[in-house]
C-alpha positions in Angstrom: -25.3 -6.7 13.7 -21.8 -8.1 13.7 -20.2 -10.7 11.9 -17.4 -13.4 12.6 -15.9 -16.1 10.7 -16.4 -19.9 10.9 -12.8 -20.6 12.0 -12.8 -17.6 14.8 -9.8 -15.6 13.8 -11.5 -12.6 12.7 -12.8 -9.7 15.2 -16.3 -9.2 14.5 -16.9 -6.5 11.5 -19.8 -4.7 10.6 -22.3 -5.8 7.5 -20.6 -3.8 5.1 -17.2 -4.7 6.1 -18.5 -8.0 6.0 -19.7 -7.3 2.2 -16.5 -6.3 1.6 -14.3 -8.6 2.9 -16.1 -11.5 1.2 -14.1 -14.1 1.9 -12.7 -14.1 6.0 -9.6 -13.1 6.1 -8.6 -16.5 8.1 -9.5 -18.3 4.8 -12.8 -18.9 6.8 -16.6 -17.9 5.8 -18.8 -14.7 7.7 -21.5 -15.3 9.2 -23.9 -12.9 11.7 -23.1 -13.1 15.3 -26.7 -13.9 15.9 -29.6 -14.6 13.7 -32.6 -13.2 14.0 -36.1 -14.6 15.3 -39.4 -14.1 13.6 -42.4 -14.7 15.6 -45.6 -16.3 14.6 -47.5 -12.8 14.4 -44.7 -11.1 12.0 -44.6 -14.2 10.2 -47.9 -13.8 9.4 -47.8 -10.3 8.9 -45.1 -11.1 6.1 -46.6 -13.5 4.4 -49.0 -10.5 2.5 -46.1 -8.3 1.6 -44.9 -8.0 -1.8 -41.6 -9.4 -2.8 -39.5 -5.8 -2.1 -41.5 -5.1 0.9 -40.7 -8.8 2.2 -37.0 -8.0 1.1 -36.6 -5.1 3.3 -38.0 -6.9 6.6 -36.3 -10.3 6.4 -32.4 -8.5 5.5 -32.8 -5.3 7.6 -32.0 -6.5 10.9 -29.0 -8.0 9.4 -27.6 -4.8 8.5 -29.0 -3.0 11.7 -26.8 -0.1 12.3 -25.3 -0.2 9.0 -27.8 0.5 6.3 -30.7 2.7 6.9 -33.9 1.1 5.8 -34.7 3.8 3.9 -31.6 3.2 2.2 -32.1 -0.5 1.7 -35.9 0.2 0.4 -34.0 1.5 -2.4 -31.4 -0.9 -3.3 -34.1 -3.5 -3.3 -36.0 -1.0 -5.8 -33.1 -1.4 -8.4 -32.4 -4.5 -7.9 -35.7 -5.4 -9.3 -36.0 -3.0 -11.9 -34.6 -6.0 -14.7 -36.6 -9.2 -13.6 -39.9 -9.8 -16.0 -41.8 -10.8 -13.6 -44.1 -8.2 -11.3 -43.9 -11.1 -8.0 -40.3 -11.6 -9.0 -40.3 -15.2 -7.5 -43.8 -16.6 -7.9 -44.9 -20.0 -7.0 -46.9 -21.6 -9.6 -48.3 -25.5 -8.8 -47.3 -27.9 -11.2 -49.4 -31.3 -10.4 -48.3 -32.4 -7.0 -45.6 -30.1 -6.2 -45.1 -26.1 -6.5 -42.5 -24.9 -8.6 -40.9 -21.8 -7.1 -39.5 -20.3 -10.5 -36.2 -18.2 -9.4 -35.5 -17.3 -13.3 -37.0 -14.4 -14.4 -34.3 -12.2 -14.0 -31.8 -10.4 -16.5 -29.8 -14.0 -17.3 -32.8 -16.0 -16.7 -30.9 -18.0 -13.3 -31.7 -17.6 -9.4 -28.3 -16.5 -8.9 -29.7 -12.6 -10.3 -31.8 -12.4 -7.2 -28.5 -12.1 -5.3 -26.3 -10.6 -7.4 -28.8 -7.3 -8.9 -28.8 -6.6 -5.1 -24.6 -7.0 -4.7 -23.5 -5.0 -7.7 -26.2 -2.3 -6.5 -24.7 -2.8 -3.0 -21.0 -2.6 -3.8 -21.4 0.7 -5.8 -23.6 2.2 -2.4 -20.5 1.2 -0.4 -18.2 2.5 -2.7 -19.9 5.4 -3.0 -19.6 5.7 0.7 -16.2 5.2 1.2 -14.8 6.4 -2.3 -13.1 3.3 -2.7 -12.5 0.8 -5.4 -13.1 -3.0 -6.0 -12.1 -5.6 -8.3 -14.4 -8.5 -8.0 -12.8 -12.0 -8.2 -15.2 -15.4 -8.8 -15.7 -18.6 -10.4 -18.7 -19.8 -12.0 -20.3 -22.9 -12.6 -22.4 -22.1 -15.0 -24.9 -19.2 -13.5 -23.1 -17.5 -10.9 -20.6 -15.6 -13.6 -23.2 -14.4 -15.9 -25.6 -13.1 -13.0 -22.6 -11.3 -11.6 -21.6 -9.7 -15.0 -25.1 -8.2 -15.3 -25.2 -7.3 -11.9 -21.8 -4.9 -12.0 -21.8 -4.3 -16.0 -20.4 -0.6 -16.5 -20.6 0.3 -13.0 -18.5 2.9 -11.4 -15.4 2.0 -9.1 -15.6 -1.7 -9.6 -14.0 -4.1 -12.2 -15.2 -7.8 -12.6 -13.1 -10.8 -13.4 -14.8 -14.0 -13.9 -13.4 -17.5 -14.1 -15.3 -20.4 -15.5 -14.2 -24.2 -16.7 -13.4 -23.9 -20.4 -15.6 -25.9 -22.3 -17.4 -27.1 -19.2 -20.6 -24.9 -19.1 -23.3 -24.4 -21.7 -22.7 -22.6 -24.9 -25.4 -20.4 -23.8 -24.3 -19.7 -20.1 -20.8 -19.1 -21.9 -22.2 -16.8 -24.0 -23.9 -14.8 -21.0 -20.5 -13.6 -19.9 -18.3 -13.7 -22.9 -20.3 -11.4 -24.9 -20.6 -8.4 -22.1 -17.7 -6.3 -23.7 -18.1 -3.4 -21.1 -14.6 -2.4 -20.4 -14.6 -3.5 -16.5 -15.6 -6.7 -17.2 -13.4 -9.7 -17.7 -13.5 -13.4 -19.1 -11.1 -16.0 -17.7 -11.8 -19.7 -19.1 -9.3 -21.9 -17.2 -8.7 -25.4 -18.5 -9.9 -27.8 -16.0 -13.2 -27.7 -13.5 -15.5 -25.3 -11.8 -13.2 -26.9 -8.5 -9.6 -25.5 -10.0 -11.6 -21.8 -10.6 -13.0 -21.8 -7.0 -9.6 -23.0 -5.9 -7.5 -20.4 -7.4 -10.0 -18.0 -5.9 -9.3 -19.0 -2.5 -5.7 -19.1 -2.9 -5.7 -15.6 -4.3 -7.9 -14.5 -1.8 -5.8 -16.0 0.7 -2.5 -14.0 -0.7 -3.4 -11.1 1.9 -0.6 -8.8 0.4 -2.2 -9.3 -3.0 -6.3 -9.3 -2.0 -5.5 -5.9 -0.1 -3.3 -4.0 -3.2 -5.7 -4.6 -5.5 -8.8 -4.4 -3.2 -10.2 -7.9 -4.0 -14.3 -8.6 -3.1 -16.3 -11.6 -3.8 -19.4 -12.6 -5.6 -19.5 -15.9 -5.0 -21.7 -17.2 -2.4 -18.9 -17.0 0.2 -20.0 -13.2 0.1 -22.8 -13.4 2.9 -24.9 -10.9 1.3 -25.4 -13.9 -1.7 -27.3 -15.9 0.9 -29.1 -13.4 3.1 -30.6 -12.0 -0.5 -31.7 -15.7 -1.2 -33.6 -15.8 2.5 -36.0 -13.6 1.1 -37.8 -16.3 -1.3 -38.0 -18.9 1.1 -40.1 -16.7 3.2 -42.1 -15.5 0.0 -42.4 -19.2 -1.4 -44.1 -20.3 1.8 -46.6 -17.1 1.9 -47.9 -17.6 -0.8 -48.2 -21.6 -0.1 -49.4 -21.2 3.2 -51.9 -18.5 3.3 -50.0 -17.3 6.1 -50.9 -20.2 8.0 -47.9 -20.4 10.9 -48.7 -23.6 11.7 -48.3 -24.6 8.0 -44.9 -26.5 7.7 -43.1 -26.8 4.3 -41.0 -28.8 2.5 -38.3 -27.1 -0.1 -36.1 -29.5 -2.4 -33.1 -27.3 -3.8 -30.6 -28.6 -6.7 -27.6 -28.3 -4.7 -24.3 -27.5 -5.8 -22.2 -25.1 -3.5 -24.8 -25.3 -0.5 -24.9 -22.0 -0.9 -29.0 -22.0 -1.9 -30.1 -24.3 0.6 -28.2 -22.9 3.3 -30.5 -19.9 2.8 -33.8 -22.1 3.2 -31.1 -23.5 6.7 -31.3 -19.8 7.7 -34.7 -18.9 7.3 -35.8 -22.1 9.1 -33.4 -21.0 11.7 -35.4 -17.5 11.9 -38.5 -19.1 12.4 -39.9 -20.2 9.2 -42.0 -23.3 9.5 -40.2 -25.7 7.2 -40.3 -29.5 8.3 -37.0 -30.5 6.0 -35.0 -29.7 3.4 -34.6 -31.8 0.5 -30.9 -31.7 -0.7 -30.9 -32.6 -4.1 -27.4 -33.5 -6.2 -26.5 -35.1 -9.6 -23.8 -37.3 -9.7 -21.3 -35.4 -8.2 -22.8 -36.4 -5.0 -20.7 -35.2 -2.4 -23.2 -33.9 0.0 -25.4 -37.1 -0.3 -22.9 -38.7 0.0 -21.8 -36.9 4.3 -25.7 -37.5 4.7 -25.5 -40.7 4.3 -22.0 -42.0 6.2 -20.7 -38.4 8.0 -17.6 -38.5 5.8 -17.1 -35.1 3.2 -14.6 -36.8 0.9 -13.8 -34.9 -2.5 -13.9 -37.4 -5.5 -13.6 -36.9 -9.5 -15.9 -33.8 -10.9 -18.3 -36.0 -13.3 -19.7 -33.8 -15.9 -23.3 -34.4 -16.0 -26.7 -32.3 -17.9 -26.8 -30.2 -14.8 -23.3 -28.4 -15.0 -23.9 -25.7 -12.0 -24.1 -28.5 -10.2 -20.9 -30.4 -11.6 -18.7 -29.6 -7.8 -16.7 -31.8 -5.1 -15.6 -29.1 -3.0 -19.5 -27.3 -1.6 -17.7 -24.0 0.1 -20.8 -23.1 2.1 -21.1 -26.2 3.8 -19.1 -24.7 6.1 -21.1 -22.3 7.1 -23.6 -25.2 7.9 -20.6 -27.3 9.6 -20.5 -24.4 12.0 -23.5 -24.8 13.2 -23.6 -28.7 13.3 -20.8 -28.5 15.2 -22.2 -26.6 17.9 -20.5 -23.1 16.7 -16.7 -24.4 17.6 -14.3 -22.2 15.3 -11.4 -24.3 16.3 -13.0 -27.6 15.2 -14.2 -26.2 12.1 -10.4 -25.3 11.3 -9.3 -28.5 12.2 -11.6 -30.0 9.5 -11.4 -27.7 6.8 -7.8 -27.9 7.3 -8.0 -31.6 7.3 -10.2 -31.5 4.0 -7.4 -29.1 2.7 -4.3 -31.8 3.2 -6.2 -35.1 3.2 -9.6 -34.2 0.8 -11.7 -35.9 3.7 -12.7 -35.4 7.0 -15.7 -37.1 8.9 -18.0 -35.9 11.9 -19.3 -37.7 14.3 -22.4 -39.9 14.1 -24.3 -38.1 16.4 -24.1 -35.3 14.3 -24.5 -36.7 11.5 -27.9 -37.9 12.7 -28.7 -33.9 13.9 -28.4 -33.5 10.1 -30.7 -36.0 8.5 -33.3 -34.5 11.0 -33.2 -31.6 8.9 -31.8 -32.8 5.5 -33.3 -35.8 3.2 -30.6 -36.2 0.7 -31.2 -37.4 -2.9 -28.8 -38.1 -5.6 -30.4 -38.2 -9.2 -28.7 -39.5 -11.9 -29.0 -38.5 -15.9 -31.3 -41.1 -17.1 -33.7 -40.0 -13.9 -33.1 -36.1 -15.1 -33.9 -36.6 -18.6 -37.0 -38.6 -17.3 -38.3 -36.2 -14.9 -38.1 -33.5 -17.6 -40.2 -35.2 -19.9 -42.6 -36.9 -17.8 -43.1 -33.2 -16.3 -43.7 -31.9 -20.0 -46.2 -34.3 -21.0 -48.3 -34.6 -17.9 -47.9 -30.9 -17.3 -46.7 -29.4 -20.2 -44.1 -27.2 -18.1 -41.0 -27.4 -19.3 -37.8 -28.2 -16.5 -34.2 -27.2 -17.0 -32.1 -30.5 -16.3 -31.0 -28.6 -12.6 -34.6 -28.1 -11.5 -35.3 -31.4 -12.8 -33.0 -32.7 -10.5 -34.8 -30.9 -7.2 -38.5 -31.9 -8.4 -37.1 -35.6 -9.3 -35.9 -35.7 -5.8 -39.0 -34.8 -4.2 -41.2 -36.7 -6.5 -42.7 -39.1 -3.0 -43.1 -35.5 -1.4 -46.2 -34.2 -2.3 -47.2 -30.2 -1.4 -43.3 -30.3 -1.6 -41.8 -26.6 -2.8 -38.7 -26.9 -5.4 -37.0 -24.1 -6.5 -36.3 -24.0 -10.1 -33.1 -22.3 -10.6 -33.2 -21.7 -14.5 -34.6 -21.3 -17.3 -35.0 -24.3 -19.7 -33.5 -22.2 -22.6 -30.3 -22.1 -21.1 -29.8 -25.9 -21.3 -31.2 -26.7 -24.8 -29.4 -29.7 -25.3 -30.8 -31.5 -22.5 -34.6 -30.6 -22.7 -34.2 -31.9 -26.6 -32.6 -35.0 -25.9 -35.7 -35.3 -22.9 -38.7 -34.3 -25.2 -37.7 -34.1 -28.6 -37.6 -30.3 -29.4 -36.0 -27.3 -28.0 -37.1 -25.5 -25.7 -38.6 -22.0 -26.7 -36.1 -19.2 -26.9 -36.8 -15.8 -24.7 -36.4 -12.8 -26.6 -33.5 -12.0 -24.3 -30.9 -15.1 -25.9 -32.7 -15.0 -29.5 -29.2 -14.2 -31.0 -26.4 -14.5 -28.1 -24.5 -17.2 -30.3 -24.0 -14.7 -32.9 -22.6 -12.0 -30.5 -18.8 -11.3 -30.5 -17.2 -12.1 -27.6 -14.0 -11.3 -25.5 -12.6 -13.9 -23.0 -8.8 -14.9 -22.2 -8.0 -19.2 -21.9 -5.4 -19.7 -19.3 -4.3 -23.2 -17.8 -5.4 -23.5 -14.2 -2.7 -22.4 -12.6 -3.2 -19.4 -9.9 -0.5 -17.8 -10.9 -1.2 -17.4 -14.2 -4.2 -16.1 -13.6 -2.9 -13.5 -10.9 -0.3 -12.2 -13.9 -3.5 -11.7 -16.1 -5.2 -9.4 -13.5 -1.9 -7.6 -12.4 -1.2 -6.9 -16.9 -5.0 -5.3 -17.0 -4.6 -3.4 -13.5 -1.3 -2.2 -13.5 
């Protein structure tokens, strides 16, 4: 399998190269030449695996000629060593609705289903090649903590993490700040999760710079992020469906940086039977809002009870513009350069309509978050964070739909109190994470301050 970037100015590379390079060199994003189809019989066949046995068959073919399956058997092995869960992402049913609960990993998000496997594959590769890497990211909220874990103390790699100061739970901050292993490092920039994934790219971008210092990716621009998140759609609707292939699902995903539901847009692409995806977003509405009139137009970053979800600028909808736009590099470009000097651009509405076949958008605001939590407590007594509140309020006129809860209520205390009246119950694993020291640097968001910062620690 080969890979290529969305705006065409990258030879095709191998998966591991792709893994890598992270980000396309072309400031573009890597996607596989070709994706894979499932037929009905393997479909079916799948649906009775187990969780690592499903994970081997749906990413194998998209490292064909790369990584042995033997070899990936193995990674998948250790990357679930740490969840607490032996199905690693069940699906319970929770009144009307299932609940696909994508939490039970080491920092208790859905981003650790992606990023155990990453860190384990970045040390295979460096292992392979006898190289070195020095991970560059921005979080959110989830994304930094789930990447920590997933690289803590390993060899050949080095980790620096960005995240809006002040701007994610104390909790979530604590999930990064308090890992003092020595190849681990805490930026807090003053300003948004937008001005860390900005400085990113433009670092990224600074080719002289990336290649010195060997720069990788965790974010979900990396493509192995997303094809590790493929696995639980296909595991969700298993254990839905019965293995019924004529059984069509419905997923609603709390959407931030596409990069989540773009993995339910690939599986469905494969061949799973999903009739839509519900696209759910708080008030920082951007993607409803290029469902609903075909114009992506950044706006103000509102903060809001759902703070992974607090982003104007959704990098992986580019990897879905590629495909809307009938897999034209050149137009893709023209866009994202567009978006990059004017913060718009708009499609045409013929393709807008292709993607409200596939996508029902939903924006939810606070006063709907904090009701959806409690209304889900007290008629169900399960307990929502406020970002998988956010995909089950969406959905709430879908019934049978699937929504993928993407924490753990613990991590967002503040909002399940203010929705029913008492926190949450605290897993053993965060029991005393506000009294742990912690190291982390504050820097303005400037990108060259924070390139000084990495050059002082790596010489």
């Amino acid at each position: 399998m080969r890979y290529i970037s969305t705006r065409g100015g990258v030879d095709p590379i191998s998966f591991s190269q792709a893994v890598m390079m992270g980000l396309a060199t072309d400031g573009g994003l890597l996607l596989p030449e070709t994706i894979p189809a499932v037929d009905a019989a393997t479909l079916s066949r799948w649906a009775n695996l187990s969780y690592p046995q499903l994970a081997v068959e749906v990413m194998s073919p998209f490292m064909a000629g790369d990584i042995s399956k033997e070899d990936l058997a193995e990674l998948v092995r250790r990357s679930c060593l740490y969840f607490t869960h032996e199905e690693i992402t069940p699906t319970v049913k929770v009144g009307d609705h299932y609940i696909l609960e994508l939490f039970h990993g080491p920092t208790l998000a859905f981003k650790d289903v992606a990023l155990q496997l990453l860190g384990n594959l970045f040390e295979y590769l460096l292992a392979r090649s006898g190289g070195r890497l020095n991970i560059l990211g921005a979080t959110s909220g989830d994304t930094g903590s789930a990447a920590i874990y997933g690289v803590r103390g390993k060899e050949r790699i080095n980790i620096f993490i960005l995240h809006p100061h002040q701007r994610v739970s104390p909790v979530q901050e604590r999930q990064m700040t308090s890992v003092l292993d020595d190849n681990v490092h805490n930026i807090a920039v003053r300003g948004s999760f937008d001005d860390g994934q900005r400085i990113v790219k433009e670092l990224f971008n600074q080719l002289d710079f990336k290649e010195r210092y060997s720069l990788g990716a965790v974010n979900s621009i990396n493509w192995a992020r997303i094809l590790a998140q493929v696995v639980y759609y296909f595991y969700a609707w298993g254990r839905v469906s019965g293995g019924k292939v004529d059984q069509q699902v419905v997923f609603s995903v709390p959407t931030g940086n596409f990069g989540d539901i773009f993995a339910g847009y690939v599986a469905m692409r494969m061949g799973l039977p999903v009739s839509r995806l519900i696209l759910a977003t708080n008030r920082n509405d951007i993607l409803h809002r290029f469902m609903q009139q075909g114009v992506y137009a950044t706006g103000e970053v509102h903060p809001t009870l759902s703070p992974s979800m607090d982003i104007q600028v959704s990098s992986n909808f580019e990897r879905y513009l590629y495909y809307l736009l009938g897999e034209n590099p050149g137009r893709v470009k023209g866009l994202m350069d567009q978006l990059s000097s004017e913060g718009r651009f708009a499609v045409r509405e013929e393709e807008r309509q292709q993607a409200i076949q596939l996508f029902t958008s939903c924006a939810v605001n606070e006063l709907e978050t904090v009701e959806q939590i409690r209304h889900t407590w007290k008629q169900h007594h399960y307990l929502l964070d406020p970002h998988s509140a956010v995909g089950v309020s969406a959905a709430k006129n879908v019934p049978g739909a699937i929504c993928l809860a993407t924490a753990h209520p613990a991590k967002f205390a503040d909002a399940v109190e203010k929705a029913i009246g008492q926190p949450p119950a605290m897993p053993v694993s965060l029991a005393d994470i506000l009294s742990l020291p912690t190291r982390c640097a504050v820097l303005d968001a400037e990108t060259s301050q924070v390139k000084e910062h990495m050059i002082r620690i790596l010489g």
